[in-house]
N, C-alpha and C positions, 0 to 999 in steps of 0.2 A: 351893390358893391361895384368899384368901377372895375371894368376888365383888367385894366394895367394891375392893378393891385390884385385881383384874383386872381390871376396868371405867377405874378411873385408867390404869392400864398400857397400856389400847388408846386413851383418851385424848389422851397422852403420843406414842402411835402416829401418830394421825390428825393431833397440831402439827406432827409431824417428815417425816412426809409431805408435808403443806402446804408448809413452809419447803423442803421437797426442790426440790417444782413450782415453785412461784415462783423459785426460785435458777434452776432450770433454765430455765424459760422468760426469764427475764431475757437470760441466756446466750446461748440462742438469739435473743434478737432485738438484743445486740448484735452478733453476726454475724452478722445481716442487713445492721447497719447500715455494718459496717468492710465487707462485700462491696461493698454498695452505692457506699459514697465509694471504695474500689479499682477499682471498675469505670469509675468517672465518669474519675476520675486516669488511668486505664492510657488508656482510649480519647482524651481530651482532649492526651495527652502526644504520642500517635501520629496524631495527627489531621493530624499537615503531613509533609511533607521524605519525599522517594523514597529509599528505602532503597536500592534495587535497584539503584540506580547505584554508590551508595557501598560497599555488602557487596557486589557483584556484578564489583568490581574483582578482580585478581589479586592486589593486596598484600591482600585481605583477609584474615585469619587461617584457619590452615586447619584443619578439624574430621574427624575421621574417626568416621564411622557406624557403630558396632558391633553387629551383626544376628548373635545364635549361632541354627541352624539344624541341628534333630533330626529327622530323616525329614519329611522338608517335600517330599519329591519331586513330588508334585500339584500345588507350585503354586512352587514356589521360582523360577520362571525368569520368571514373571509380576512373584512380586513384586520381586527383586531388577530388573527392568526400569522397577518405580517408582521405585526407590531411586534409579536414574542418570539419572532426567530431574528432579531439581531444582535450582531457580533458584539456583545458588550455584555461584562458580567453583573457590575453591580448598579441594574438599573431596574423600574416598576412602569408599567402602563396601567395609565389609570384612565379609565371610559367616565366621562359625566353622564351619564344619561339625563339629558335638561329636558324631564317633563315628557318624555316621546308622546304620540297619542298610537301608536301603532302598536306590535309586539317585541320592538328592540329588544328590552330590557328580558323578555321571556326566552329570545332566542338565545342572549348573553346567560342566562340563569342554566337552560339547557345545554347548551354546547361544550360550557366550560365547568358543569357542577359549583356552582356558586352556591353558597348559603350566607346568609345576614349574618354579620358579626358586630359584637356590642363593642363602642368606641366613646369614648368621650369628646362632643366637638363645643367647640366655643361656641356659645352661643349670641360670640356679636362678631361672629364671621362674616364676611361680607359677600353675602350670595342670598339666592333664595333658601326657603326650608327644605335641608336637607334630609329625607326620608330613608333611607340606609343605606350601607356600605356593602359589599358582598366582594369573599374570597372565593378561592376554588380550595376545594379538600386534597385535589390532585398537585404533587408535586411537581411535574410538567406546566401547571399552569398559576406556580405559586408568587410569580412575578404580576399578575393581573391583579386590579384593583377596579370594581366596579362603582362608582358614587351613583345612588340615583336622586334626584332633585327636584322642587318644584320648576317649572319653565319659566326661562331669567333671559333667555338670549344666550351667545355665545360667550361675550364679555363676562358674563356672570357664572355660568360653567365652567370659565378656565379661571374667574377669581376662587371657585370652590378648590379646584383641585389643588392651585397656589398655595392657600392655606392647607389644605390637609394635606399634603407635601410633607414630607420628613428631608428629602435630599439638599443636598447642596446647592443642583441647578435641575431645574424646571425644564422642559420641550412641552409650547402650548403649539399644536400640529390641526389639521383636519384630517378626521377619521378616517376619511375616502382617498386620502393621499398615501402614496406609493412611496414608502423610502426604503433606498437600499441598505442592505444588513451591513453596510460597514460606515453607515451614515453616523452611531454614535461616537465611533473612534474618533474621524476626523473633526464631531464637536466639539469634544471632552478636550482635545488635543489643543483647539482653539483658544478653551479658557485657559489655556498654561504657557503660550506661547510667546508672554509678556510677563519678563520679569517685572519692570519698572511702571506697569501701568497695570490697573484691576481689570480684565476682560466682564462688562457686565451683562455684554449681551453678544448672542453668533445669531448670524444670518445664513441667506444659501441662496443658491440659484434655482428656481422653480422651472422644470421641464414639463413638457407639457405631452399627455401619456395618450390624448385621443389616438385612435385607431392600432396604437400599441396592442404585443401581445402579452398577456398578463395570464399567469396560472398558479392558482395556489398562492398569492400575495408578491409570486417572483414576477420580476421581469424578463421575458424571455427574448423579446424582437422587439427591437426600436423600429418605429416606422413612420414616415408622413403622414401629419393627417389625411384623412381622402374629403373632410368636408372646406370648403375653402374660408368659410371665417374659422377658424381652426387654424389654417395654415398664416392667416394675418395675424394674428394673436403667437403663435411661433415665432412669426419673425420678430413680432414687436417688445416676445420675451427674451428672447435672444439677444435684440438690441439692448434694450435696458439692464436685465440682466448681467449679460458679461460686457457691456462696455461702461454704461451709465454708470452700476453701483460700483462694477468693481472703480470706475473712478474716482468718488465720492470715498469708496473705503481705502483710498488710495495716502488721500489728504487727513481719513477721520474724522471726517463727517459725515456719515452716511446718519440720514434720518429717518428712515422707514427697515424694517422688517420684514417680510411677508408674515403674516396672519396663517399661511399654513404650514410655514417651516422657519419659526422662531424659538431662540432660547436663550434663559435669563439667569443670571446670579438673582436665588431665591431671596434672597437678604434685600437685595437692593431691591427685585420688584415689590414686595411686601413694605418697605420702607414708601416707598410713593404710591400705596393703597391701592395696587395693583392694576387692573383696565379698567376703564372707566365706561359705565355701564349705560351714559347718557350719548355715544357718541356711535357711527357708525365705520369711524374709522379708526378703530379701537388698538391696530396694527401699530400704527405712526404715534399715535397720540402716546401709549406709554413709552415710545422710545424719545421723544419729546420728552414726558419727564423724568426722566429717569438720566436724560442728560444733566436736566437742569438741574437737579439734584446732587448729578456728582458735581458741576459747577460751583451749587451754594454751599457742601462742603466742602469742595479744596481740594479733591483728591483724583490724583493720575485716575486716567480711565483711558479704555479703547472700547468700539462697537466692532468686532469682527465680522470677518463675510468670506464663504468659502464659494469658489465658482464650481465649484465639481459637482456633476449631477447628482444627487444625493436624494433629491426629494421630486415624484412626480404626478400630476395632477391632471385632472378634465378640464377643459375651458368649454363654455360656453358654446355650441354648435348653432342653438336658437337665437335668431335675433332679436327678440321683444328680452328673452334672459340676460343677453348679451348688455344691451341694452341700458337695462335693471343694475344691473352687475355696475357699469362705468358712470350711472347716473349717482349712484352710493357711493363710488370714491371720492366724485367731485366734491358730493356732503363731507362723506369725512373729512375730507383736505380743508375748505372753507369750515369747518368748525374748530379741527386741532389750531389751525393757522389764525382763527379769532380767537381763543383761547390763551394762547402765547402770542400774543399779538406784543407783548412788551420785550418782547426778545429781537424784535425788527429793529437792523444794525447796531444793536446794543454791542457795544464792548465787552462789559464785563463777560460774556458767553462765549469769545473769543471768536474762532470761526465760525461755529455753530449761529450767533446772531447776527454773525457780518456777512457772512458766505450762503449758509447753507440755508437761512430762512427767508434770505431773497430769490434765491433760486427758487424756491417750492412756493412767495409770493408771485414772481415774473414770469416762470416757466409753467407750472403746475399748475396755477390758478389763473395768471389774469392773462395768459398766451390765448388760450381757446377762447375767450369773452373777447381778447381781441379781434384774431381770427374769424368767429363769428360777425361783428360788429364789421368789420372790413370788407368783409362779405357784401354786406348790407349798402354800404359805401359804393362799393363798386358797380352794384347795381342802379344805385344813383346817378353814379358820374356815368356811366350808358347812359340813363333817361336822361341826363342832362346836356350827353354829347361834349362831355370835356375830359376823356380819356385820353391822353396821349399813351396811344398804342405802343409805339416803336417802344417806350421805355417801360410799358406794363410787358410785352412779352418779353425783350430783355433779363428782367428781374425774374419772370417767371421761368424762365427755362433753367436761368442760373440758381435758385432755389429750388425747383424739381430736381436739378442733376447733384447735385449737391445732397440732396435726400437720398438718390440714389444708389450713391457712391457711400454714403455713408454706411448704407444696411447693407452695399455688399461687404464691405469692408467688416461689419459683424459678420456676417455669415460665415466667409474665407478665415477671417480667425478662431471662429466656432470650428470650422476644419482644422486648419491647423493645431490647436489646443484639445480639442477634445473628439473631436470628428462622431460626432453622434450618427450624423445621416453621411454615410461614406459613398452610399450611391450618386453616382455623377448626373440621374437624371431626379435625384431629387436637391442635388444642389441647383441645377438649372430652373425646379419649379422654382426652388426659394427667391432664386432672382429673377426670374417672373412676376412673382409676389410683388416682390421689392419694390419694382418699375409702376403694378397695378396699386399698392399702396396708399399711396399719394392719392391717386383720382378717385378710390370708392372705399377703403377701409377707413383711413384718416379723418375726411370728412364723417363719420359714423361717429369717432372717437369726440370731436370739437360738440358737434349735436348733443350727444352724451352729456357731457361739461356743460354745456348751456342750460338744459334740462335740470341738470342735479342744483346749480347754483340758481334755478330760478324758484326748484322747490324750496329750498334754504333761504333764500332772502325771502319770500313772501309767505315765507310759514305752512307751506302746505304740507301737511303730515303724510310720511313716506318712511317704513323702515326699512329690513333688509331686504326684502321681497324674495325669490325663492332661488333656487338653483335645481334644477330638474337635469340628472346625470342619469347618463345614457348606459352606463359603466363600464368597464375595462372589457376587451375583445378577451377572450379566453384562446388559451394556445390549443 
């Protein structure tokens, strides 16, 4: 190729990059700004009238808590003992035990006086064979519902308890997750806070509980992690959390869930045959259809999402888990997003096909393949000695600082809204993090993503692989 003409072509290059960053940054700070007015509205709306009185009655509607639970024997008796001290009257925690191989289901038998109870289940329920149900004979513990199961996975665990659900609305939770006792009020309260539209599903913000101290299923001390992937995983829940979603629940279209502090109108997930047991991103995928759903019938609908800490969890401290963990969302993402692949800018779906499934194509998925790929690039244009410097670090500093500013800009409003970490020198680690982010976490996160969609496009078989929890610090 003659030089005059490859010199145009990298040209051509350096506009289309320009116009990349500025669309992007743009983007990014309107979701600062729909976070920002979300946040002001949700807290000014809830700013008066005691809940507790009114959801805390016995006509209140009743929710059953879905917790599947796979060799969880270290700790299952602790946590299912959080599970039954929340502020809400008429609600059931129901354990799947999917199959343990260890003594879960022995320590749950003992701790809580359970005995098998005869029930009639359908027998084209869609789960593995369910092997028995178990109550407690104590009235203390008459809100507990044990299912035990053959081993299905998680998806297949919270399809069990789906159906054998009697309530209205469904919580499918992780067992090992921390939710505070007043976490159903503010649910319950969610699905009724729309006259004119069906609430079919509530979301939340997932905090993250490493190095916390925990006693008896409470939370007593909020604290920074002390492990530092820990700490990058804080900011980058923080970020996404209160700025991201609450943006997207801004607009109503929020498309994901979390998988450990989700909750559903029974009717309508049982209506779209509940999670789908082929997928490993089992989270997104039924909020996916269960949109569509309300779509192809025609009926007002919202996806709520509370930012108040409400639900709290471990994140990964291991890097090969860590790892594991971000290599499986990519899969889930590239499966849900091939699956509904005919929702890409469809109209009939409204925002949700025009909006919200090109983001989760351009952002979620093909950002980090690009990322990676440009990588690659760049190493090239080195060995080939046709970098122009002056305009790679330009762009670069201006996209670092821009990253920057962004996550403080989470953090400071994390202070402001809710001040979880009020110490002044763990808001200075945060932004330490922040600045270290970009150079050694991020890059972890893109690898990840390249990794998961390379097992996915070339079929190499890979499920959920494991999560090995350190557990909560005791007070």
């Amino acid at each position: 190729m003659d030089n005059g003409v490859f010199n145009v072509v990298l040209e051509y290059l350096n506009i289309v990059f320009l116009v990349f960053s500025a669309v992007l940054f743009t983007l990014y700070l309107l979701m600062a700004y729909l976070a920002t007015r979300n946040s002001i509205h949700y807290k000014h709306k809830n700013s008066f009238g005691n809940i507790s009185k009114t959801l805390g009655s016995p006509l209140a509607p009743g929710i059953t808590i879905i917790a599947p639970a796979y060799n969880e024997g270290l700790t299952i008796v602790e946590n299912v003992r959080s599970l039954l001290s929340l502020q809400y009257v008429n609600y059931e925690v129901m354990v799947v035990n999917d199959g343990s191989k260890d003594d879960t289901l022995e320590k749950l038998i003992e701790a809580y006086d359970l005995k098998k109870i005869e029930r009639d289940i359908d027998p084209d329920i869609k789960s593995k064979t369910i092997r028995g149900i178990y109550k407690s004979e104590q009235r203390s513990f008459a809100k507990l519902t044990v299912v035990d199961k053959a081993n299905g996975g998680k998806s297949d665990a919270l399809n069990a308890g789906i159906y054998l659900s009697e309530n209205k609305y469904v919580g499918c939770i992780d067992v090992d997750c921390l939710i505070v006792p007043e976490a159903l009020l503010h649910v319950v309260k969610s699905f009724y806070q729309h006259s004119e539209k069906r609430v079919i599903a509530v979301g939340g913000v997932i905090r993250v509980a490493n190095s916390c101290k925990i006693s008896g299923g409470t939370l007593e001390e909020i604290r920074l992690p002390k492990n530092w992937l820990a700490k990058f995983q804080l900011l980058e829940y923080t970020r996404s959390f209160l700025l991201g979603r609450m943006a997207w629940g801004r607009i109503d279209s929020l498309l994901i869930i979390s998988g450990a502090f989700g909750f559903f109108d029974r009717e309508i997930a049982l209506a779209v045959g509940g999670y789908d047991t082929n997928t490993v991103g089992e989270d997104m995928e039924i909020i996916f259809r269960m949109r569509r759903y309300m779509h192809d019938i025609n009926e007002p609908y919202h996806v709520a999402y509370i930012p108040d800490p409400l639900c709290w969890t471990e994140v990964p401290e291991d890097l090969k888990i860590f790892v594991n963990q971000r290599d499986r969302w990519s899969r889930g993402n590239l499966e849900t997003l091939n699956t509904h692949k005919d929702m890409f800018f469809n109209p009939k779906y409204g925002r949700l096909g025009m909006l919200s499934y090109p983001y989760w194509f351009f952002y979620e998925w093909l950002a980090p393949l690009l990322e990676f790929v440009g990588l690659l690039a760049f190493v090239l244009f080195i060995y080939l000695g046709i970098i122009n410097w002056d305009f790679f670090i330009a762009i670069t500093v201006a996209i670092y600082s821009f990253s920057i500013m962004f996550s403080f800009y989470a953090i400071l409003w994390e202070v402001y809204s809710y001040n979880q970490y009020s110490k002044t020198r763990d808001i200075l680690t945060l932004m330490l993090v922040a600045i270290l982010e970009p150079l050694f976490f991020h890059p972890l996160v893109v690898w990840s993503s390249v990794r998961g969609n390379y097992k996915k496009l070339f079929k190499i078989r890979s499920g959920w692989g494991s999560q090995v929890r350190k557990g909560f610090a005791k007070a």
